[in-house]
C-alpha positions in Angstrom: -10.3 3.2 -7.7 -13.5 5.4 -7.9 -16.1 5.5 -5.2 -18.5 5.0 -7.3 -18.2 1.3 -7.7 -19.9 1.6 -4.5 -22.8 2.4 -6.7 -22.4 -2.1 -6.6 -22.9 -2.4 -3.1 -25.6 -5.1 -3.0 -23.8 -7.2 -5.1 -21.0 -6.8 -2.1 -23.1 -7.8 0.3 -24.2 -11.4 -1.4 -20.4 -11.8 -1.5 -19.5 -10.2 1.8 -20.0 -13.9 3.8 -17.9 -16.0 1.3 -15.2 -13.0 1.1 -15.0 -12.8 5.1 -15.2 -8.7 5.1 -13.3 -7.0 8.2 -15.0 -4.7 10.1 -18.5 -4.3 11.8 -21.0 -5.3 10.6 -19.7 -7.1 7.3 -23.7 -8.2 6.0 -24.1 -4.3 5.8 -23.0 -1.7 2.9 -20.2 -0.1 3.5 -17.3 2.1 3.1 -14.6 2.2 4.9 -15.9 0.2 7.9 -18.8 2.7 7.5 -22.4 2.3 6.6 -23.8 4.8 4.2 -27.6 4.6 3.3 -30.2 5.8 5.5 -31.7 2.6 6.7 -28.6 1.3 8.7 -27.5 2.8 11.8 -24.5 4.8 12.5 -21.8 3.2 14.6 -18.2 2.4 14.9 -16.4 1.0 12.2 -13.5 -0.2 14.0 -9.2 -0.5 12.6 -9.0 3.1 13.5 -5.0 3.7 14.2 -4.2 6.0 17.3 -1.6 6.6 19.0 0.0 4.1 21.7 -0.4 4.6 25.7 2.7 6.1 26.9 5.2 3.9 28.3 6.3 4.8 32.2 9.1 6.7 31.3 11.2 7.6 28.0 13.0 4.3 26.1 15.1 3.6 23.7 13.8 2.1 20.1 16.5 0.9 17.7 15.4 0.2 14.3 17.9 -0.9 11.1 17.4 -1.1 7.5 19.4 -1.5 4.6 20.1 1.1 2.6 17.8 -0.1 -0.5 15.1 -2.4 -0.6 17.5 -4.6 -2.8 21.2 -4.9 -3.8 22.3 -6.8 -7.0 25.1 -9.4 -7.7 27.9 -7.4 -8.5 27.7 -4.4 -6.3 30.3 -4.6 -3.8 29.3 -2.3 -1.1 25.3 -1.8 0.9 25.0 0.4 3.7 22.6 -0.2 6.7 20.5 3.2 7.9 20.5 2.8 11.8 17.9 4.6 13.7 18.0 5.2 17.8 15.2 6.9 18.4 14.3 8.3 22.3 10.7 6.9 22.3 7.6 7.4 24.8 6.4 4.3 23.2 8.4 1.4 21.9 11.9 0.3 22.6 14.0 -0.9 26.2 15.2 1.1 29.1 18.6 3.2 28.5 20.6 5.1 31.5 19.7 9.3 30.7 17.0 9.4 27.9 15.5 12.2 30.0 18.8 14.0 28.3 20.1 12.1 25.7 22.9 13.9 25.0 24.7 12.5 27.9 22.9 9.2 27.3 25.9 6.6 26.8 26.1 5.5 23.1 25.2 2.0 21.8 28.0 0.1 20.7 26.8 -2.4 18.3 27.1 -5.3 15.4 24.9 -6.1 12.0 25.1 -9.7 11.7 24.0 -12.8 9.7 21.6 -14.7 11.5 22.4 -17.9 9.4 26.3 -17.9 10.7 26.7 -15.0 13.0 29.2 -13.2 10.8 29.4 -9.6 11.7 29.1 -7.3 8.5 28.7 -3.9 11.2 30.4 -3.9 13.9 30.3 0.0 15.3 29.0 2.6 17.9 25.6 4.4 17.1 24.6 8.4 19.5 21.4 7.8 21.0 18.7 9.9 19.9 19.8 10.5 16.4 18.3 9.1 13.1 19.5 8.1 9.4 23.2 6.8 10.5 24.6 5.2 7.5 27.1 2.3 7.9 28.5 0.7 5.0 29.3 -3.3 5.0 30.7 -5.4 1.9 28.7 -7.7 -0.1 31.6 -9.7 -1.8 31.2 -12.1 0.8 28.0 -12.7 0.1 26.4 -15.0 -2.1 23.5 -13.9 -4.2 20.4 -15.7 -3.3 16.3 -15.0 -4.3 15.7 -15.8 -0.2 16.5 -12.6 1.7 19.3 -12.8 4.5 17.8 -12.7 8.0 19.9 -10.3 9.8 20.5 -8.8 13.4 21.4 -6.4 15.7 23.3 -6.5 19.0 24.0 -3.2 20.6 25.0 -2.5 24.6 26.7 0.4 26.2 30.3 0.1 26.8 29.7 -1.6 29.8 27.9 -4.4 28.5 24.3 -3.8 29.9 21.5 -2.7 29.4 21.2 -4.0 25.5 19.1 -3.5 22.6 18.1 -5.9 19.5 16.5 -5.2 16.2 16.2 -7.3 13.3 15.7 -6.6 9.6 16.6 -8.6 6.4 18.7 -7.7 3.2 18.1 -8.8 -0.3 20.8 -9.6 -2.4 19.7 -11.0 -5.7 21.3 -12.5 -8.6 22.0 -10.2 -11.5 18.8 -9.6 -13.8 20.2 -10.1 -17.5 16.8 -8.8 -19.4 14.3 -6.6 -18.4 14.3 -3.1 -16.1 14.9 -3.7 -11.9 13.8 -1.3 -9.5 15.0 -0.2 -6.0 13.5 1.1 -3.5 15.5 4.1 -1.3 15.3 3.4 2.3 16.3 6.5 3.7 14.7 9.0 1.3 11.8 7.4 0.2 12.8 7.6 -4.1 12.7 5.0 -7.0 15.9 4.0 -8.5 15.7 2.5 -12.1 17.5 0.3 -14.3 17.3 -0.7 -18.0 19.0 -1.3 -21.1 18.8 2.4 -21.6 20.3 3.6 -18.3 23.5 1.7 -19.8 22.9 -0.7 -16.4 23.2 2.2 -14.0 20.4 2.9 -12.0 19.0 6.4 -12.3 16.4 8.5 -9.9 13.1 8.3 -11.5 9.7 10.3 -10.8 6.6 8.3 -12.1 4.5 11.1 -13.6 1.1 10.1 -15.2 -2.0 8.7 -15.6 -4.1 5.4 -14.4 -4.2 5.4 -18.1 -7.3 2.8 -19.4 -8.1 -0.1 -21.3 -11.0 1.2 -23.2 -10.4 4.5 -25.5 -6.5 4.3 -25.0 -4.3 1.1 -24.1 -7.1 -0.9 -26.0 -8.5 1.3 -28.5 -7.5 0.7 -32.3 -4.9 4.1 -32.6 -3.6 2.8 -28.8 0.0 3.5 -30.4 -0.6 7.0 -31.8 -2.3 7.9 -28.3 0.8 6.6 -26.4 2.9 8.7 -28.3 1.1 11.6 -27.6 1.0 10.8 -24.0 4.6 10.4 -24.2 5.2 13.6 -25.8 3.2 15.2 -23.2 5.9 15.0 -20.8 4.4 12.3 -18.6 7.2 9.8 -17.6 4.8 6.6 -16.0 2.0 5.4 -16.0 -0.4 2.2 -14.3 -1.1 0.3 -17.1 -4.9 -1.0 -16.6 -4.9 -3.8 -19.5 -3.2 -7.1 -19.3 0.2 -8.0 -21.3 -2.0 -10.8 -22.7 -4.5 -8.7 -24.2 -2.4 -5.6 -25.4 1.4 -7.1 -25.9 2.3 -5.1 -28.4 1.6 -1.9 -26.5 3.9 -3.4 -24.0 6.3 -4.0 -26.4 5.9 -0.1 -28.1 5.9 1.6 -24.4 9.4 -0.3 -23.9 10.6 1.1 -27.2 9.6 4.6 -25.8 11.2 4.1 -22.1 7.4 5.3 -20.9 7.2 3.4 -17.7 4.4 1.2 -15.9 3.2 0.1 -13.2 1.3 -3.5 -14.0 -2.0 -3.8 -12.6 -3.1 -7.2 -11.0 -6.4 -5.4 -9.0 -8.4 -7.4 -10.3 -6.7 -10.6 -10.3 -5.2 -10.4 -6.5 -7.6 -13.2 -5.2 -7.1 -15.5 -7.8 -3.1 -16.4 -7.1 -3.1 -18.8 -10.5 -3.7 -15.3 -12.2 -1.4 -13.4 -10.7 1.2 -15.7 -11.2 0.4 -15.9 -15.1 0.9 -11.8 -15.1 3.6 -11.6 -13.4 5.5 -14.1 -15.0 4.6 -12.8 -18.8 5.5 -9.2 -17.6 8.3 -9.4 -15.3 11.4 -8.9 -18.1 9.6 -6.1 -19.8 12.2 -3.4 -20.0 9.8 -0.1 -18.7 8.1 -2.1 -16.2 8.9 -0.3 -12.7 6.5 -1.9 -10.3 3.2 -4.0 -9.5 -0.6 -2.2 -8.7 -1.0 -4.8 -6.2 -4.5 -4.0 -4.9 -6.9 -1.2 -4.6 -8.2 0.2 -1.8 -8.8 -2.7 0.2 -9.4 -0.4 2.9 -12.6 0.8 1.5 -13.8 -2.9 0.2 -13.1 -4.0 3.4 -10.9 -7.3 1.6 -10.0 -9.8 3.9 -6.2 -9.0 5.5 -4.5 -12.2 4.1 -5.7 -11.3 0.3 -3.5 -8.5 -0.5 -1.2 -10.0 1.3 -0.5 -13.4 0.1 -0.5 -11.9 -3.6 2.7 -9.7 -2.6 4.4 -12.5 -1.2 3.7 -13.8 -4.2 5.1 -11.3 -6.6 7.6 -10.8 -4.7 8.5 -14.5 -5.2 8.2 -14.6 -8.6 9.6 -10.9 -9.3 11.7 -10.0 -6.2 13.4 -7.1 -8.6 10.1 -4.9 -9.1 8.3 -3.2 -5.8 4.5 -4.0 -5.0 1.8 -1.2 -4.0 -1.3 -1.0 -2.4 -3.3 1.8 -2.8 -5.5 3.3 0.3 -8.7 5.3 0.3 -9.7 5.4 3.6 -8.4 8.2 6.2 -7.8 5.7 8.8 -9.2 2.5 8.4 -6.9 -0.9 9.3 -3.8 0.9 8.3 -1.3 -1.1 9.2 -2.8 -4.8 8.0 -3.9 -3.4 4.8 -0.5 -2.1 4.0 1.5 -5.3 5.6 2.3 -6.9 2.2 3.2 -3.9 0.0 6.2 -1.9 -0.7 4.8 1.6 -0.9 1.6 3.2 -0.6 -0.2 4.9 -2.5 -3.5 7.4 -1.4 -5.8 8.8 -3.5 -7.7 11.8 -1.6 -10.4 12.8 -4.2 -11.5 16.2 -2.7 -12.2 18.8 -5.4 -15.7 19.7 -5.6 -17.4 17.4 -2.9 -20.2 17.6 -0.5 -18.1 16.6 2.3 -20.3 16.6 5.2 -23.6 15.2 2.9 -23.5 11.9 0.7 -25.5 11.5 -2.5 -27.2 8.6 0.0 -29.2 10.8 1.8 -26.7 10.4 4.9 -24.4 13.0 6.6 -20.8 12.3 6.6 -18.6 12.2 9.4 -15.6 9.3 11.3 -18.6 6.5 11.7 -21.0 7.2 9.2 -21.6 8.1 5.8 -19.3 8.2 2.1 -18.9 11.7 0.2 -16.0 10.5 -2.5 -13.7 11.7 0.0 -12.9 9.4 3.3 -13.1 12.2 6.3 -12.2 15.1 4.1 -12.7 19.0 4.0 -13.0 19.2 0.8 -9.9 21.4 -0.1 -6.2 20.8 -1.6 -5.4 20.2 2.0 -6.8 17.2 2.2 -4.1 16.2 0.1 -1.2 16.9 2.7 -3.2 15.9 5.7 -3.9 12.7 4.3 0.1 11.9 3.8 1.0 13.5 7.1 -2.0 10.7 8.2 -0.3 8.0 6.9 3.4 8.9 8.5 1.5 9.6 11.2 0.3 5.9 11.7 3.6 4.4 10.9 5.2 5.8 14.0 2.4 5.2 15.9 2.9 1.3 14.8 6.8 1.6 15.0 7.1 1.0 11.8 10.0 2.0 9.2 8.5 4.6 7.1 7.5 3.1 3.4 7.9 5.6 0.1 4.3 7.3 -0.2 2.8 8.2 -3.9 -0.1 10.5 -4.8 -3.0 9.8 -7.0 -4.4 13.3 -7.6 -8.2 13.9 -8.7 -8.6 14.6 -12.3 -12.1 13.7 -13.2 -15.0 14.3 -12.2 -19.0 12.9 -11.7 -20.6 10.0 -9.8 -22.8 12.8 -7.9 -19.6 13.2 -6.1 -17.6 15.2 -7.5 -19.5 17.9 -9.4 -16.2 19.0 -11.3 -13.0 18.7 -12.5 -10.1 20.3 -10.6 -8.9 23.2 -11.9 -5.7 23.2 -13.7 -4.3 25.3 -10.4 -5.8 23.2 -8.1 -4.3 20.2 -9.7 -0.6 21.7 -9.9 -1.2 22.8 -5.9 -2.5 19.4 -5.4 0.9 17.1 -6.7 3.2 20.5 -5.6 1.4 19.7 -1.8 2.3 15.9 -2.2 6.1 16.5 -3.0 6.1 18.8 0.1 4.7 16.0 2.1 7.3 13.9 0.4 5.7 12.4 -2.1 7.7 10.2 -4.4 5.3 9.8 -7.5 2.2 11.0 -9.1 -0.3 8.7 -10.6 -3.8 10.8 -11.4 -6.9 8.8 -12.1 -7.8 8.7 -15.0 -6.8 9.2 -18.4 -7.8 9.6 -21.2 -8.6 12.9 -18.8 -10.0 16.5 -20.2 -7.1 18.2 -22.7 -6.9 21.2 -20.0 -5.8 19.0 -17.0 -3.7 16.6 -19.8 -2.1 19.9 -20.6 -1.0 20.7 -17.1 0.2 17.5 -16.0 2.6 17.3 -19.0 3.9 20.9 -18.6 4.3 19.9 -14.7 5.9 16.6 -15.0 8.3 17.9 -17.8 9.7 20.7 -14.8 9.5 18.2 -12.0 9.7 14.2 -13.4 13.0 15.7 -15.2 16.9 17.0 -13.9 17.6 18.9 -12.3 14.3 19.2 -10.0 14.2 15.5 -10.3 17.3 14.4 -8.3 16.3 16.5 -5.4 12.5 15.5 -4.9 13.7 11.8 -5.5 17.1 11.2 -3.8 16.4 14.0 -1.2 13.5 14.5 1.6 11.7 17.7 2.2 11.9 19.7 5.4 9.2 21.7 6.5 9.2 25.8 6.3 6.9 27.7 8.5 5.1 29.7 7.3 3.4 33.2 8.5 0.1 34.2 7.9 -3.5 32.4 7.5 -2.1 28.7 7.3 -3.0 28.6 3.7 0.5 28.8 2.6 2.5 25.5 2.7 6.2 25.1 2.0 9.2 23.1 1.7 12.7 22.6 0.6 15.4 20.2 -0.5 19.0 20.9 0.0 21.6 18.8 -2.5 24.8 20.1 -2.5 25.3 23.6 -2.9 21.5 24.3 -4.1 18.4 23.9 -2.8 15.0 23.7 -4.2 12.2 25.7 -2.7 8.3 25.0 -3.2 6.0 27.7 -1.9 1.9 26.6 -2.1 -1.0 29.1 -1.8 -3.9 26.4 -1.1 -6.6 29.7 -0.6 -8.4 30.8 -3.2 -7.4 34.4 -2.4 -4.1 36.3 -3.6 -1.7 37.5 -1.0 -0.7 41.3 -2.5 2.7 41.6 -1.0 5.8 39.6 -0.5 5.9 37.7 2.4 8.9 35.7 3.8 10.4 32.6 3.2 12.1 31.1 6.3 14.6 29.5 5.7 17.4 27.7 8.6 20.1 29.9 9.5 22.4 27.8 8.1 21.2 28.0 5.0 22.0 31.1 3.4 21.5 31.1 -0.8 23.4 34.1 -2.5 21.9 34.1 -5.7 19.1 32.7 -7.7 19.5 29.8 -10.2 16.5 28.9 -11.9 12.5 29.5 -11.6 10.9 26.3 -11.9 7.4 27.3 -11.5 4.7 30.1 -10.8 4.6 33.7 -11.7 5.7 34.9 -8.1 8.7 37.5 -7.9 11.7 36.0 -5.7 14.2 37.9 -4.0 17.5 37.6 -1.7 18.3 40.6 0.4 20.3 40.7 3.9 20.2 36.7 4.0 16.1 36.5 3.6 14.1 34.8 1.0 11.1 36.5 -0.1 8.5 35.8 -2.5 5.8 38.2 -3.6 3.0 38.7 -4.5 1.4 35.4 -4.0 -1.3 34.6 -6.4 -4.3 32.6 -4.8 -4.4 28.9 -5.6 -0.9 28.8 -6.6 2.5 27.1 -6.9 6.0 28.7 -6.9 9.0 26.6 -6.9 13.0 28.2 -7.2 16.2 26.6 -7.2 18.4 28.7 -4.8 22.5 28.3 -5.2 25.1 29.0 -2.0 
């Protein structure tokens, strides 16, 4: 998780011809595809994403999903999310894309591959995105093996057509232990348990890469869970085994404090994850799997990560699987292939970003500062998540939920300190605006200042009402005026919507400045101040916020 363990390297190179490393050069140190000490020569590390050659002229891409990632025995009802993009790079001729409002719609059907039985049968607008068409699952039967399905769509006339296929998960019902889903459309975690009464329930993972030694291991590991608990934080990735600390297993389940189960360093050896996942899988605060870390930056072989999804997944199709990514652009699209969401972990606070501790300069071929390609700012944060949508389009690919691993330590000859507690609030507020769907800081035990902060911030934002709209909503941009420092978003749900205004400068802005909101979304009154110490006000259908403290995070819930 921390670049230091680059500090290791020659021990990675002995290995590198047995573990079959991608990338140039694989007998060579390196990071990211990139070299890093002064006695190997710059060049280029290869797996960099960018963006397709333009087709000849506009097409049309259909894409399907189901609704959630999984549907259980005994719901009734799924919905598919239908996509018909006008792309310039994937998808099949269409009459008028050049205008696609007069483009002819798609008339389509969803069907079983396995019997052709059509669950969808419907007409799609092309050029619009997140059409939701419900289908029943009563005629269905529940089965670990997901359901290969497929779509037909043509214009009235019959011709041209379009395919797309996709497959839905409808599993036997889980009698002991937590499930969770995964939202589609929106990106959130949905959870279930014995305490949810068997309804699933939005849920923000707020916490820590919380330790083995001096906490899930130590000999007071229950009295420091408490106190984590009592913090505020609502998650955690758990970085001890269930064989080796079982009864804090067992005492997190009592206190609903969930986890994500870390197989990192097992992911190679299948017998071993297999073990795991089998002891862990009908824990009741288990939420997902730490599949592997930053294989980007070790430069794993492809098939590893992947095989040991397919493998959880097999054993525990009700529990997601992540990957977590450290490099800015380095074999996205293989190294994510087998997980479920994605998690990045951007360390930028207090780096030399364009000098390594090596004795090498940093830059896209050469070099490692603690921070893949970085600035060195809070920005990182948002360009790296804007990096990784980025990528997905440019691999047509359906958009998986994103988390955030925020810096909160410090050292290595890295990172020379902490992050302040502002920087690390504008840090996870950044994230959400970039639609973020969890925060998971490395690593706790952490300082008692930037403790102190998380667990004020998660109990505003990990709890309702705030919850509900970064987890079963999506953010949409607000552009701002001024220096660029200032980034902002909102959520609407129902007649409310939640606001999030970021100074990433380190300088105040003494006056008010204006929040631009649609037209067509014109709050009357203010309903609650979630965060920051900035005045808000409504006046002649504008949203103002002022003064603007530097390195700070303002976030209002605004009512119709």
């Amino acid at each position: 998780m921390v670049a230091g363990l680059r500090l290791f390297a020659p021990l990675a190179v002995l290995l590198s011809a047995v573990a079959q490393e991608t990338g140039n050069h694989p007998d060579w140190p390196r990071w990211c595809g990139k070299v890093y000490k002064p006695e190997y020569p710059s060049f280029e590390p290869g797996g960099e994403a960018t963006e397709p050659k333009a087709l000849p002229s506009p097409a049309l891409h259909v894409q399907f999903k189901p609704r959630y990632n999984i549907y259980l025995e005994g719901e009734t009802q799924g919905e598919f999310i239908v996509n018909a993009d006008v792309s310039k790079w994937y998808g099949v001729p269409w009459p008028k894309l050049d205008t696609p409002a007069d483009a002819p719609p798609i008339v389509f059907t969803i069907n079983l591959v396995a019997n052709n039985s059509v669950l969808v049968s419907r007409n799609v607008s092309v050029d619009t995105r997140d059409n939701l068409f419900a289908f029943n699952l009563t005629g269905l039967q529940p089965s670990l093996e997901p359901y290969k399905v497929v779509l037909f769509g043509a214009t009235q006339a019959g011709a041209p057509n379009v395919t797309a296929t996709s497959e839905l998960h409808y599993l036997p019902e889980k009698k002991t232990g937590s499930v969770t889903k995964l939202d589609n459309l929106n990106g959130g975690f949905l959870f279930r348990n014995a305490k949810t009464d068997g309804k699933f329930e939005p849920l923000l993972p707020y916490g820590f890469y919380a330790l083995c030694d001096r906490f899930l291991c130590a000999d007071d590991a229950k009295d420091q869970i408490k106190k984590y608990h009592d913090l505020g934080l609502t998650g955690m990735v758990s970085l001890s085994t269930v064989f080796k600390s079982r009864a804090e297993y067992e005492y997190m389940d009592s206190l609903d404090l969930k986890y994500q189960y870390d197989l990192r360093d097992y992911f190679r050896n299948l017998t071993a994850v297999q073990e795991q996942v089998t002891a862990i899988k009908d824990f009741d605060a288990i939420y997902a799997y730490w599949g592997t870390d930053e294989p980007d930056g070790w430069q794993y072989p492809f098939d590893q990560p992947l095989s040991a999804a397919n493998l959880i997944r097999k054993i525990d199709p009700y529990h997601p699987v992540s990957v977590t990514l450290n490099c800015q652009n380095y074999y996205f699209k293989e190294y994510t292939a087998g997980a479920d969401f994605i998690m990045a972990d951007p360390y930028p606070i207090a780096i030399n970003a364009t000098f390594s501790k090596w004795g090498t300069p940093c830059n896209a071929t050469y070099g490692d500062c603690g921070c893949d390609n970085c600035d060195g700012n809070v920005q990182d944060v948002p360009r790296r998540l804007d990096a990784l949508a980025r990528y997905e389009r440019w691999h047509g690919l359906w958009p998986k939920t994103k988390v955030h691993n925020p810096q909160s330590f410090h050292g290595e000859d890295y990172w020379f300190r902490d992050p302040t507690q502002a920087e690390e609030v504008a840090m996870n507020a950044l994230a959400f605006n970039h639609a973020a769907k969890s925060i998971l800081s490395w690593v706790w035990p952490a300082s008692e200042a930037l403790g102190e902060i998380h667990g004020r911030f998660a109990k505003k934002v990990a709890t309702a009402p705030v919850r509900e709209f970064l987890v079963l909503e999506r953010p949409s941009k607000i552009e701002m005026e001024g220096s660029g420092v200032l980034d902002a978003a909102y959520w609407m749900r129902e007649d409310q919507v939640l606001v999030n205004v970021v100074n990433g400068g380190y300088e105040a802005i003494n006056q008010t400045v204006k929040v631009p909101l649609p037209e067509t979304i014109q709050p009357k009154k203010l309903k609650s101040v979630v965060w920051g110490n900035g005045t808000w006000s409504l006046k002649n259908d504008e949203v103002r916020l002022g003064p603007v403290e530097g390195m700070s995070t303002n976030i209002v819930i605004l009512q119709f």
